[in-house]
KETORDO-319008 format. One line per 2 residues: for each residue x, y, z of C-alpha. Coordinates in steps of 0.25 Angstrom, whole numbers, plus 5000, padded with zeros to 4 digits. Layout:
// KETORDO-319008
X/Y/Z; ...
//
This chain:
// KETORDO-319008
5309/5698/5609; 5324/5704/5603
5318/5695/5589; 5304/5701/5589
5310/5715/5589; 5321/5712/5576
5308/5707/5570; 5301/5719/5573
5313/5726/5569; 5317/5720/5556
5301/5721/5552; 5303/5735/5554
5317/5736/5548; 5311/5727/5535
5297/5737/5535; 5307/5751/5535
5315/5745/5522; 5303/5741/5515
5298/5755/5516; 5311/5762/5513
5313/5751/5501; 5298/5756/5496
5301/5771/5496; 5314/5768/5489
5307/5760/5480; 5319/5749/5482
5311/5738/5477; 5323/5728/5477
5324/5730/5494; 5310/5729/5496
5308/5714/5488; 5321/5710/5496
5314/5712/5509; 5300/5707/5504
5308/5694/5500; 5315/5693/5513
5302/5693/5520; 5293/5683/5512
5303/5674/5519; 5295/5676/5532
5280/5673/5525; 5275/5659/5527
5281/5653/5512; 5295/5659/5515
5297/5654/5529; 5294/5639/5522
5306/5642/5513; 5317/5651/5522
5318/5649/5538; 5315/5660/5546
5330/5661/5552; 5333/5662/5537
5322/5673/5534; 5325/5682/5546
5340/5681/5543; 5338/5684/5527
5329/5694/5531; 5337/5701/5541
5349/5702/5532; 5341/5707/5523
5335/5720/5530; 5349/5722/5536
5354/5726/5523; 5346/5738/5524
//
């Protein structure tokens, strides 16, 4: 259950971002995240593990 909330968490963290990113028209932040979260479609989890996607991800949004 504690995962299933930072995942419900982190979405939220990740939708908030985007949104601010889009009214500063920071285009730079908002390609970031986009990249971090094709690894979690079906053709990036053949190339990065998902242990290695959530971590590269969370250290990604954390930045912010």
């Amino acid at each position: 259950m504690e995962r299933l909330t930072e995942g419900v968490q982190s979405f939220e963290k990740v939708r908030i971002l985007k949104e601010e990113f889009e009214k500063k028209g920071n285009k730079g932040a908002i390609k970031k995240i986009d990249k971090a979260l094709q690894m979690f479609d079906e053709l990036g989890m053949d190339r990065v593990s998902p242990t290695t996607a959530v971590n590269k991800a969370k250290e990604l949004i954390n930045r912010y």
